[in-house]
C-alpha positions in Angstrom: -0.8 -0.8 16.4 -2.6 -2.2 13.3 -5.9 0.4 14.1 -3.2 3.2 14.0 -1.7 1.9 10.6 -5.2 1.4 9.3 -6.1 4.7 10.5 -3.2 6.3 9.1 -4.0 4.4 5.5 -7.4 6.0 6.1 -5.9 10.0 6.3 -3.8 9.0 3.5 -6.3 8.2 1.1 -8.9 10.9 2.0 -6.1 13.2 1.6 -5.3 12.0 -1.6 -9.3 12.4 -2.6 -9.3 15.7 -1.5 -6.7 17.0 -3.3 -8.8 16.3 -6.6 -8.2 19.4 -7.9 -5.4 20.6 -10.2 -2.5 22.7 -8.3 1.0 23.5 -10.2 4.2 22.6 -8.1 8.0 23.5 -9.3 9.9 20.3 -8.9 13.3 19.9 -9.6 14.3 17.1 -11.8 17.7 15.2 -12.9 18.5 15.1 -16.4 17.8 11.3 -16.2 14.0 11.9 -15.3 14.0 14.4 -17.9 15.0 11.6 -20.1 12.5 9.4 -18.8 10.1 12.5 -19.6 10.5 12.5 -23.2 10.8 8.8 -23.4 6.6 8.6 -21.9 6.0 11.8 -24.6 7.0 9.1 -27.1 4.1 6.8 -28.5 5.5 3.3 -29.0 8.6 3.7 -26.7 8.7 0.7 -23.8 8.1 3.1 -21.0 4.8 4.6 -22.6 3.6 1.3 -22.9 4.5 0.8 -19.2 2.6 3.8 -18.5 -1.0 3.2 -19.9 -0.6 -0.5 -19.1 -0.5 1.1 -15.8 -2.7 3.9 -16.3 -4.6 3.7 -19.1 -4.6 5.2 -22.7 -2.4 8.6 -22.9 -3.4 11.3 -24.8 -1.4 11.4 -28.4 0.4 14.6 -27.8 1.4 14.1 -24.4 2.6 17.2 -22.4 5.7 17.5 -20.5 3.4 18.5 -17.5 1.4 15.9 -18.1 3.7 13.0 -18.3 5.1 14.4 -15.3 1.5 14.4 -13.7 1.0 10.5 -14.9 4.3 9.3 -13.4 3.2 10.7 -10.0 0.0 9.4 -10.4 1.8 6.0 -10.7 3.9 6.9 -8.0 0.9 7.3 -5.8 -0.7 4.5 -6.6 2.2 2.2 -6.0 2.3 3.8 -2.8 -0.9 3.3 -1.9 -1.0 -0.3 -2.5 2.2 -1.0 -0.6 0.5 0.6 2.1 -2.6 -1.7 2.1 -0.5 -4.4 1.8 1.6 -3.4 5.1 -1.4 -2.9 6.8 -3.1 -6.1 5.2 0.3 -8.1 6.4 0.0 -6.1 9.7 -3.6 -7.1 10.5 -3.0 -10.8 9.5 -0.1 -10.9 11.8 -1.9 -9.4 14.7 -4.3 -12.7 14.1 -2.3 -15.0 13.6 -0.7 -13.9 17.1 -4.1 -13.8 18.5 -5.2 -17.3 17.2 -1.1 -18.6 19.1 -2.2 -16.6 22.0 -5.9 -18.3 22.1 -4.5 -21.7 22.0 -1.9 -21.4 24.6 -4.4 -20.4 26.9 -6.6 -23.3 26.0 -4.2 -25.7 26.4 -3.1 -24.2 29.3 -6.5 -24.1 30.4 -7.0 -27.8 29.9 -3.5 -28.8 31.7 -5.1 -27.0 34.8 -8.7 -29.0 34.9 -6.5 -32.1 34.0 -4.5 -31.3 36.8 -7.2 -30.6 39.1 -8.8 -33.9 38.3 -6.1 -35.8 38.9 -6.0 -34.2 42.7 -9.2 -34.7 43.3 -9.0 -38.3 42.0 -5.8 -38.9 45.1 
Protein backbone atom coordinates (compact mmCIF):
# COMPACT_ATOMS: atom_id res chain seq x y z
CA UNK A 1 0.00 0.00 0.00
CA UNK A 2 2.66 2.63 1.03
CA UNK A 3 4.96 1.71 -2.37
CA UNK A 4 1.65 2.38 -4.32
CA UNK A 5 1.15 5.88 -2.47
CA UNK A 6 4.84 6.58 -2.94
CA UNK A 7 4.57 5.67 -6.40
CA UNK A 8 1.64 7.60 -6.99
CA UNK A 9 3.48 10.79 -5.21
CA UNK A 10 6.20 9.93 -7.76
CA UNK A 11 3.72 10.30 -11.15
CA UNK A 12 2.38 13.31 -9.41
CA UNK A 13 5.38 15.22 -9.22
CA UNK A 14 6.98 14.18 -12.55
CA UNK A 15 3.77 15.25 -14.05
CA UNK A 16 3.89 18.40 -12.41
CA UNK A 17 7.75 18.82 -13.89
CA UNK A 18 6.73 18.12 -17.07
CA UNK A 19 4.12 20.42 -17.56
CA UNK A 20 6.86 23.21 -17.23
CA UNK A 21 5.67 24.94 -20.00
CA UNK A 22 3.07 27.68 -20.19
CA UNK A 23 -0.50 26.49 -21.58
CA UNK A 24 -3.80 28.95 -21.26
CA UNK A 25 -6.95 27.18 -19.64
CA UNK A 26 -10.54 28.98 -19.35
CA UNK A 27 -11.59 28.51 -15.77
CA UNK A 28 -14.64 29.63 -14.37
CA UNK A 29 -14.46 31.73 -11.34
CA UNK A 30 -17.05 33.03 -8.51
CA UNK A 31 -17.21 36.56 -7.96
CA UNK A 32 -15.56 35.92 -4.51
CA UNK A 33 -12.30 34.60 -6.24
CA UNK A 34 -12.53 37.36 -8.42
CA UNK A 35 -12.36 39.44 -5.36
CA UNK A 36 -9.62 37.51 -4.03
CA UNK A 37 -8.01 38.33 -7.57
CA UNK A 38 -7.79 41.96 -7.26
CA UNK A 39 -7.13 41.78 -3.66
CA UNK A 40 -3.31 39.70 -4.73
CA UNK A 41 -3.08 42.55 -7.75
CA UNK A 42 -2.89 44.90 -4.75
CA UNK A 43 0.61 45.69 -3.21
CA UNK A 44 0.33 45.97 0.47
CA UNK A 45 -3.12 44.17 0.80
CA UNK A 46 -2.89 41.03 3.59
CA UNK A 47 -3.39 38.48 0.90
CA UNK A 48 -0.43 39.70 -1.32
CA UNK A 49 1.71 39.56 1.52
CA UNK A 50 0.39 35.99 2.03
CA UNK A 51 1.22 35.27 -1.39
CA UNK A 52 5.07 36.08 -1.73
CA UNK A 53 5.53 34.98 1.86
CA UNK A 54 4.51 31.93 0.21
CA UNK A 55 5.88 32.44 -3.07
CA UNK A 56 8.24 34.91 -3.24
CA UNK A 57 8.43 38.55 -4.50
CA UNK A 58 5.44 39.40 -7.07
CA UNK A 59 5.94 41.42 -9.91
CA UNK A 60 4.62 45.28 -9.15
CA UNK A 61 1.96 45.27 -11.79
CA UNK A 62 0.58 42.03 -11.29
CA UNK A 63 -1.60 40.51 -14.03
CA UNK A 64 -4.95 39.12 -13.62
CA UNK A 65 -3.58 35.91 -15.34
CA UNK A 66 -0.84 35.95 -13.34
CA UNK A 67 -2.22 36.22 -9.92
CA UNK A 68 -4.41 33.53 -11.07
CA UNK A 69 -1.25 31.48 -12.19
CA UNK A 70 0.37 32.23 -8.50
CA UNK A 71 -2.61 31.03 -6.49
CA UNK A 72 -2.45 27.74 -8.32
CA UNK A 73 0.95 27.51 -7.94
CA UNK A 74 0.15 27.77 -4.22
CA UNK A 75 -2.50 25.46 -4.65
CA UNK A 76 -0.06 22.94 -5.96
CA UNK A 77 2.28 23.22 -3.66
CA UNK A 78 0.07 22.79 -0.72
CA UNK A 79 -1.03 19.78 -2.42
CA UNK A 80 2.04 18.40 -2.89
CA UNK A 81 3.16 18.66 0.58
CA UNK A 82 0.03 17.15 2.06
CA UNK A 83 0.75 14.40 -0.14
CA UNK A 84 4.32 13.75 1.23
CA UNK A 85 3.13 14.07 4.43
CA UNK A 86 0.26 11.18 3.80
CA UNK A 87 2.77 9.12 2.44
CA UNK A 88 5.43 10.20 5.17
CA UNK A 89 2.55 9.24 7.86
CA UNK A 90 1.80 6.16 5.73
CA UNK A 91 5.35 4.74 5.59
CA UNK A 92 5.86 5.51 9.42
CA UNK A 93 2.77 3.59 10.19
CA UNK A 94 3.65 0.62 8.09
CA UNK A 95 6.89 0.52 10.55
CA UNK A 96 5.66 1.11 13.43
CA UNK A 97 3.31 -2.06 12.53
CA UNK A 98 6.30 -3.85 11.41
CA UNK A 99 8.44 -3.04 14.62
CA UNK A 100 4.63 -4.57 16.86
CA UNK A 101 4.62 -7.35 14.45
CA UNK A 102 8.64 -8.10 15.08
CA UNK A 103 8.19 -8.17 18.73
CA UNK A 104 5.23 -10.33 18.96
CA UNK A 105 6.98 -12.80 17.17
CA UNK A 106 9.92 -12.56 19.46
CA UNK A 107 8.20 -12.88 22.38
CA UNK A 108 6.33 -15.44 21.01
CA UNK A 109 9.30 -16.93 19.92
CA UNK A 110 10.85 -16.88 23.40
CA UNK A 111 7.56 -18.34 25.23
CA UNK A 112 8.12 -21.36 22.87
CA UNK A 113 11.97 -22.19 23.83
CA UNK A 114 10.90 -21.31 27.40
CA UNK A 115 8.32 -23.69 27.08
CA UNK A 116 10.31 -26.27 25.45
CA UNK A 117 12.82 -26.05 28.27
CA UNK A 118 10.69 -26.49 30.81
CA UNK A 119 9.58 -30.00 29.09
CA UNK A 120 12.59 -31.15 28.66
CA UNK A 121 13.61 -30.21 32.19
CA UNK A 122 10.20 -32.80 33.49
Amino acid sequence: MLQKLLHSVKRVLYALAMTASTTRKSVALTPEDLDVVQRLREAGSPEREYLENALGQMPANLSESQAIAELVALGARSVRERALDSAYEAYAQQLLEEEVSYKDATRARRKLRADRREQAQQ
